[in-house]
MINU-684516 format. One record per residue: residue number from 1; residue in three letters; x, y, z of N, C-alpha, C in turn. Coordinates in nm, 2 decimals, always signed. Layout:
+-----+------+--------+--------+--------+--------+--------+--------+--------+--------+--------+
: seq : type :   n_c1 :   n_c2 :   n_c3 :  ca_c1 :  ca_c2 :  ca_c3 :   c_c1 :   c_c2 :   c_c3 :
+-----+------+--------+--------+--------+--------+--------+--------+--------+--------+--------+
: NUM :  ALA :      X :      Y :      Z :      X :      Y :      Z :      X :      Y :      Z :
...
+-----+------+--------+--------+--------+--------+--------+--------+--------+--------+--------+
//
This chain:
+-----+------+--------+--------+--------+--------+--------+--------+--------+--------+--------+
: seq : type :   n_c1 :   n_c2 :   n_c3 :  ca_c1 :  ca_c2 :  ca_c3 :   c_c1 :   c_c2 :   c_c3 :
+-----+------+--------+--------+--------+--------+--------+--------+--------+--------+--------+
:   1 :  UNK :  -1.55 :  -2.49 :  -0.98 :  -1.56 :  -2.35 :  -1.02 :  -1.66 :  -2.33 :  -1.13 :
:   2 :  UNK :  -1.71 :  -2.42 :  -1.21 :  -1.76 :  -2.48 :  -1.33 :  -1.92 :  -2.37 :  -1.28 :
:   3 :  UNK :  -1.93 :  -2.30 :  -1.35 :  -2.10 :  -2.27 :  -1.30 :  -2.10 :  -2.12 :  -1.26 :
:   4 :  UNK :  -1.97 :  -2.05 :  -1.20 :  -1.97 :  -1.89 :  -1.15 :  -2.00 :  -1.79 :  -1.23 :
:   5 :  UNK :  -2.08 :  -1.74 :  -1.25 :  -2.13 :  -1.64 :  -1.31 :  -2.02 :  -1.53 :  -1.38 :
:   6 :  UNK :  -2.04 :  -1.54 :  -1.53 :  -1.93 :  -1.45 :  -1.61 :  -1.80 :  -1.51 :  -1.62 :
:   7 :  UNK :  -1.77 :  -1.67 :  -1.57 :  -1.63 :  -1.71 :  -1.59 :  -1.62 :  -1.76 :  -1.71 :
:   8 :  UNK :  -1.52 :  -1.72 :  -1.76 :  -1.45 :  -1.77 :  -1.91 :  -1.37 :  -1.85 :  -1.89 :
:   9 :  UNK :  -1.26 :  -1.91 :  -1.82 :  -1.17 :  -1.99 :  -1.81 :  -1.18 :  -2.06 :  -1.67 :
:  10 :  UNK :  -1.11 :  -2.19 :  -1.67 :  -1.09 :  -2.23 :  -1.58 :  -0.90 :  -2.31 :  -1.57 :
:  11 :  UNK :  -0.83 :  -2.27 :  -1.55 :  -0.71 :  -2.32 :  -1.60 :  -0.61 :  -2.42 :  -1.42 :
:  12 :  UNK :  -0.53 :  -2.52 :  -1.50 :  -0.51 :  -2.57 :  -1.37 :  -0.36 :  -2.61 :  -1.38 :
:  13 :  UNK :  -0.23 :  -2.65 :  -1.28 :  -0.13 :  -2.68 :  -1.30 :  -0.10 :  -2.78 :  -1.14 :
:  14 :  UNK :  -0.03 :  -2.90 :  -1.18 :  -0.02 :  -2.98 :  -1.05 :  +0.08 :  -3.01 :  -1.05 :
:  15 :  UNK :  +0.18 :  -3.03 :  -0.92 :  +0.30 :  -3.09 :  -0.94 :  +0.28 :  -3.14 :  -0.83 :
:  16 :  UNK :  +0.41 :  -3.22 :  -0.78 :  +0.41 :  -3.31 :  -0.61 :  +0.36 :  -3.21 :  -0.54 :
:  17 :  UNK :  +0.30 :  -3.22 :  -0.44 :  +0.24 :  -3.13 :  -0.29 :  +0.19 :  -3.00 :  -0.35 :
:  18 :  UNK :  +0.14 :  -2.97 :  -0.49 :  +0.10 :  -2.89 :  -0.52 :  +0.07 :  -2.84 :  -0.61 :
:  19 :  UNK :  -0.09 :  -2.78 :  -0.57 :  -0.17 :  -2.74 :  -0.72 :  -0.25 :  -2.65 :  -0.70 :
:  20 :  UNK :  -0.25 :  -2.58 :  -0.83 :  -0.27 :  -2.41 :  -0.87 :  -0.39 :  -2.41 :  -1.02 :
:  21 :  UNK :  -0.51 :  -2.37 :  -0.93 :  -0.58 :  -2.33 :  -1.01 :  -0.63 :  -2.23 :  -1.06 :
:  22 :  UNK :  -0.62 :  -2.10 :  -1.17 :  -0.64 :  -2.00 :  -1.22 :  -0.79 :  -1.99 :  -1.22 :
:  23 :  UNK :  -0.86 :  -1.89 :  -1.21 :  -1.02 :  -1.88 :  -1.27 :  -1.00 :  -1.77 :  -1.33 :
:  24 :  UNK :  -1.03 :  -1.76 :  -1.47 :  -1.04 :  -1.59 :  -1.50 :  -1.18 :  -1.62 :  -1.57 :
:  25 :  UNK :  -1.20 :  -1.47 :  -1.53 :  -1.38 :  -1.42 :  -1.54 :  -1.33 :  -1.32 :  -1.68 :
:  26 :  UNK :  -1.49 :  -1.28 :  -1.74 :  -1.50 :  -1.22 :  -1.81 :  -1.47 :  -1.08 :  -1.78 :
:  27 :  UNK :  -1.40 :  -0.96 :  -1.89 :  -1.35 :  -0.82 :  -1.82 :  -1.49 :  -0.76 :  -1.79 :
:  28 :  UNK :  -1.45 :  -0.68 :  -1.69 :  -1.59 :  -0.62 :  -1.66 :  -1.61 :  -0.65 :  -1.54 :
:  29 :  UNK :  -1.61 :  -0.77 :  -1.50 :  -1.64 :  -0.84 :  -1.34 :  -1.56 :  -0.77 :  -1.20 :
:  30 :  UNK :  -1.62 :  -0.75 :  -1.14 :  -1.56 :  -0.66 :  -1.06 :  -1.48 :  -0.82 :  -0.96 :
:  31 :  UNK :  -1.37 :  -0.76 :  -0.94 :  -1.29 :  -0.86 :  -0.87 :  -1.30 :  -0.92 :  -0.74 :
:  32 :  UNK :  -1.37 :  -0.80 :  -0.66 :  -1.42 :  -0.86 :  -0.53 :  -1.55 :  -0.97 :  -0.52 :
:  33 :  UNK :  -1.65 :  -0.93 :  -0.63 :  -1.76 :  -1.00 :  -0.65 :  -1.73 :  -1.17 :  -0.69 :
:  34 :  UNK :  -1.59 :  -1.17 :  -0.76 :  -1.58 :  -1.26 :  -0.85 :  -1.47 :  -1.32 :  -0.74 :
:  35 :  UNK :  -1.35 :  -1.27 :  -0.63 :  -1.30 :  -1.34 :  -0.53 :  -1.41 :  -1.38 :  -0.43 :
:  36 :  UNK :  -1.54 :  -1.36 :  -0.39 :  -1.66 :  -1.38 :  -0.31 :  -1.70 :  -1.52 :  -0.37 :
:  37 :  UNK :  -1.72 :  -1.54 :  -0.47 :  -1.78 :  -1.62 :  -0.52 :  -1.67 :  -1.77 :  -0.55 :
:  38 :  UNK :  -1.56 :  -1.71 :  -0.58 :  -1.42 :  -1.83 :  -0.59 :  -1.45 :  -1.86 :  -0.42 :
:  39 :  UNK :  -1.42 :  -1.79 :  -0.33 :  -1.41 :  -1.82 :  -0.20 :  -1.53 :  -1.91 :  -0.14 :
:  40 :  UNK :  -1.64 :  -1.91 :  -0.19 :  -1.79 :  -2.00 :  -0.11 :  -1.79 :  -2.10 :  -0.20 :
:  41 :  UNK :  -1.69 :  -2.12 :  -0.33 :  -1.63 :  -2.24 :  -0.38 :  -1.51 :  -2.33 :  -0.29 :
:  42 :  UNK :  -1.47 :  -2.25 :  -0.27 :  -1.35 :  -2.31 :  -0.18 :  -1.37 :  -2.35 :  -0.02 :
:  43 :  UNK :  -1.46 :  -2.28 :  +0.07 :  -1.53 :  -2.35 :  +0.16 :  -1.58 :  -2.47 :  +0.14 :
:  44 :  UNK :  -1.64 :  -2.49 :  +0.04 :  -1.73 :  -2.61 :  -0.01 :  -1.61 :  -2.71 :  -0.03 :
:  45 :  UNK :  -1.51 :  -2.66 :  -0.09 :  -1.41 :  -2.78 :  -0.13 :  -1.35 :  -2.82 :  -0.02 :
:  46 :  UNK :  -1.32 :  -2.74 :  +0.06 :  -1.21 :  -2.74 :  +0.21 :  -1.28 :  -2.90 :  +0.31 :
:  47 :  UNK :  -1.45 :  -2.93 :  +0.29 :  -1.52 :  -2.97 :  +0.37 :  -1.48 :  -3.15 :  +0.28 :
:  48 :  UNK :  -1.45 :  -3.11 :  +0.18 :  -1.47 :  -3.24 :  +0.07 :  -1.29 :  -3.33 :  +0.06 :
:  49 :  UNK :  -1.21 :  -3.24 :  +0.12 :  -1.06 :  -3.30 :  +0.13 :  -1.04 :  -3.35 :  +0.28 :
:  50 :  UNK :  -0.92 :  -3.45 :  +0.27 :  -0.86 :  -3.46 :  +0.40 :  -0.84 :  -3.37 :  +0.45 :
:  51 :  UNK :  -0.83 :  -3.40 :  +0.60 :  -0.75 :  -3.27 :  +0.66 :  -0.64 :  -3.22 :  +0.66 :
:  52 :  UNK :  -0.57 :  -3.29 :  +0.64 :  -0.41 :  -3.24 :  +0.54 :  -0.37 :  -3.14 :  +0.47 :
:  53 :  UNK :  -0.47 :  -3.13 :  +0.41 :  -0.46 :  -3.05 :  +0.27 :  -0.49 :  -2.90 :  +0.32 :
:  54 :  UNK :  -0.41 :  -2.82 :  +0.26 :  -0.44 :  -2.66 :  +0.25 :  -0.48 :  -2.64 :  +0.15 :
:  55 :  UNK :  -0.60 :  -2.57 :  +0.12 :  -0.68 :  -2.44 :  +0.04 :  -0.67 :  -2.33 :  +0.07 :
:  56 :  UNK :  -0.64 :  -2.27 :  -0.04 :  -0.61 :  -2.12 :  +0.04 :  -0.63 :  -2.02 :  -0.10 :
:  57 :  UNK :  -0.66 :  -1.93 :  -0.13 :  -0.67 :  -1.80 :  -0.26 :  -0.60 :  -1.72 :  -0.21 :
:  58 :  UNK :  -0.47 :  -1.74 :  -0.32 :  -0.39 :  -1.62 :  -0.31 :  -0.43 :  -1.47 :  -0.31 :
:  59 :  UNK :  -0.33 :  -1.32 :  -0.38 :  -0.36 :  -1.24 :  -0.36 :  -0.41 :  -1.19 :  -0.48 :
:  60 :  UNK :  -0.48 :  -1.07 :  -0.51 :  -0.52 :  -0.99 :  -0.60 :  -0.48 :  -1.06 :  -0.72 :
:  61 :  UNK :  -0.30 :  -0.98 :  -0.73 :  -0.22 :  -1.02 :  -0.81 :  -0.13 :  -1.09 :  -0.74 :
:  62 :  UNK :  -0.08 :  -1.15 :  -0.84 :  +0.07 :  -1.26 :  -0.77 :  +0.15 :  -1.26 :  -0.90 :
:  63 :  UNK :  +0.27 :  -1.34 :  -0.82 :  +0.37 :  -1.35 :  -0.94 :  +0.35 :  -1.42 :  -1.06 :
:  64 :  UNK :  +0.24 :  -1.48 :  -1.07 :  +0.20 :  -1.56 :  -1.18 :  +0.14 :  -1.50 :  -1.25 :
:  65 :  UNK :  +0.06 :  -1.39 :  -1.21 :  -0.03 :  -1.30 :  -1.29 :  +0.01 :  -1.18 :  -1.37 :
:  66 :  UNK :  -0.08 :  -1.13 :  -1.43 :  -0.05 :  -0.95 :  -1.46 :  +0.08 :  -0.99 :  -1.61 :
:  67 :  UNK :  +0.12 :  -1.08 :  -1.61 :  +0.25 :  -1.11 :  -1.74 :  +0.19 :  -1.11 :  -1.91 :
:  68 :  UNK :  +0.28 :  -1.01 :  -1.91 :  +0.23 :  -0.98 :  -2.09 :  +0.35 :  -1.02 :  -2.18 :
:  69 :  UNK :  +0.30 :  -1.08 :  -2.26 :  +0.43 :  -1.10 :  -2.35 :  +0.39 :  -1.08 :  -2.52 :
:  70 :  UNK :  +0.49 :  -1.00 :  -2.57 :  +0.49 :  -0.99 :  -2.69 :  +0.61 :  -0.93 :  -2.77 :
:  71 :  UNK :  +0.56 :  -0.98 :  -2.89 :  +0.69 :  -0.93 :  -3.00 :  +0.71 :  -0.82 :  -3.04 :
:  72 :  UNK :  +0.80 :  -0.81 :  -3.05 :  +0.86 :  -0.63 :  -3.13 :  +0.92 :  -0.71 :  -3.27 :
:  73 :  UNK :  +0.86 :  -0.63 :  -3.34 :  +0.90 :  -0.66 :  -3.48 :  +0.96 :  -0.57 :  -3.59 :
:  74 :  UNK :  +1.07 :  -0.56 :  -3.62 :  +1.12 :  -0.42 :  -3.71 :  +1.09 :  -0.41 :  -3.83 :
:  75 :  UNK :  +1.03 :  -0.27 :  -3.96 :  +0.98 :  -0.34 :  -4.04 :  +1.10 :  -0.38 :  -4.12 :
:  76 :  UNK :  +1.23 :  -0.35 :  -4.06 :  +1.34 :  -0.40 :  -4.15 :  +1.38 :  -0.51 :  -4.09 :
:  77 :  UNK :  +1.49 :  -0.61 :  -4.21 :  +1.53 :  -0.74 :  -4.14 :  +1.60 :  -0.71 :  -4.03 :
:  78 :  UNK :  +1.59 :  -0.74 :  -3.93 :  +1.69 :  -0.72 :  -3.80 :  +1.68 :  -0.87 :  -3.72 :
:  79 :  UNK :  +1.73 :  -0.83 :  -3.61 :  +1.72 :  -0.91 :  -3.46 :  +1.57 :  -0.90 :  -3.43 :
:  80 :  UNK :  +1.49 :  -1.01 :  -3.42 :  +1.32 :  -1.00 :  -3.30 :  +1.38 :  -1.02 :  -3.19 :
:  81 :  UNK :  +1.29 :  -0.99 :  -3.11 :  +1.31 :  -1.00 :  -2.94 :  +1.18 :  -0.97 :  -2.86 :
:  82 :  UNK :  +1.20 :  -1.09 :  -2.78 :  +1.05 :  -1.10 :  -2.71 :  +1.06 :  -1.00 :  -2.55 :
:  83 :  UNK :  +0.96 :  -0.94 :  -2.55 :  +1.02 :  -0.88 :  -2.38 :  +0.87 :  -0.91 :  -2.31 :
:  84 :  UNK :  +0.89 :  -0.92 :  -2.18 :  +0.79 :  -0.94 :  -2.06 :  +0.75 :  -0.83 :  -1.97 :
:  85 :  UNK :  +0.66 :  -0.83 :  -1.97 :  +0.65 :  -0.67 :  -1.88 :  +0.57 :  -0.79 :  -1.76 :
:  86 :  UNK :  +0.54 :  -0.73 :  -1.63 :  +0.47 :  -0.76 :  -1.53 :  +0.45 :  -0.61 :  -1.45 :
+-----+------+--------+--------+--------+--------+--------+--------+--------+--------+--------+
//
């Protein structure tokens, strides 16, 4: 993925029979331009594995995505508490 125009990250996670690689682009990048371009990455890779193996790009968003997290802070001493939005 190393080389796509406007990417900022490349992030990865592997476990047995499975691995998940994030790309995030710079804001601004229109998503379709930037799934086009992840995708004629992934052709390329498809040609380079056993045949075994599945490649595939999830959707838009997925459950992994879109997660915000942050603190609420009171300016009095209280209880903090972290909450998740998706």
């Amino acid at each position: 993925m190393r080389g796509l125009p406007r990417l900022t990250q490349v992030r990865s996670v592997s476990k047995a029979g499975l691995s998940v690689v994030t790309v995030i682009f710079a804001d601004g990048v229109d998503t379709y331009f930037a799934r086009q371009r992840v995708l004629e990455r992934l052709i390329e890779a498809r040609e380079q594995v056993p045949g075994n193996v599945q490649i595939s790009m999830g959707p838009v968003s997925t459950a992994m995505g879109e997660i915000y997290q942050y603190t609420l802070v009171r300016s009095r001493p209280g209880r903090r508490r972290t909450k998740r939005r998706s």
